[in-house]
N, C-alpha and C positions, 0 to 999 in steps of 0.2 A: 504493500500500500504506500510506498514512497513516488510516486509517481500523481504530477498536480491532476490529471484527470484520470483516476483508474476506474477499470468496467468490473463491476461484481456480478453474481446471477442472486437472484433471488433465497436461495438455500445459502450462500454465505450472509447475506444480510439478516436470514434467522438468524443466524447460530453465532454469527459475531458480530451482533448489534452494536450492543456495548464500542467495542473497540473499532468498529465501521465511524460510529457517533463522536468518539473522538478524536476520530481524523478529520470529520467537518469540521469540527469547533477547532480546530488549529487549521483549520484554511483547508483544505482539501476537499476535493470534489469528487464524484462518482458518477459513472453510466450503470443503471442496472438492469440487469437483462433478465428476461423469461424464456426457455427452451433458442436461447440467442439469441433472441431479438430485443432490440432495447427499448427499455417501456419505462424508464424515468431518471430523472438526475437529481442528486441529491449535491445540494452546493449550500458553503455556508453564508448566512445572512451577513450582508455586507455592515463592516462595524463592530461585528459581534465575533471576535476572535481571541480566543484562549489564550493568554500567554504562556510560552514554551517553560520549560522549567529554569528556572534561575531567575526569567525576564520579569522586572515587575509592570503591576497591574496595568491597565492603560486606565487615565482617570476620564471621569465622563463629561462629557463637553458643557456643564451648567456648572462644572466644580472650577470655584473662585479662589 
């Protein structure tokens, strides 16, 4: 899953939600596919990005 647009099929997105989930929330994007055909993309909301481990927090755009 290192890869900024990776293709998953539907049975990896059961089974490794979790860890699919948190490759959005740190910027990453997915094609996901049904019997190979791609039926959705999963991209993460612009703004709303996890910071990496070490990085701190990003503060929100009303904080004075």
């Amino acid at each position: 899953m290192s890869s900024a647009r990776g293709e998953i099929n539907q049975r990896d997105l059961r089974m490794r939600s979790r860890e699919i989930m948190d490759a959005v929330e740190r910027g990453e994007s997915f094609t996901v596919t049904r019997y190979g055909r791609e039926i959705a993309e999963l991209v993460p909301i612009r703004g709303r990005r996890r910071p990496a481990a070490g990085e701190p927090p990003a503060q929100p755009d009303n904080a004075s």
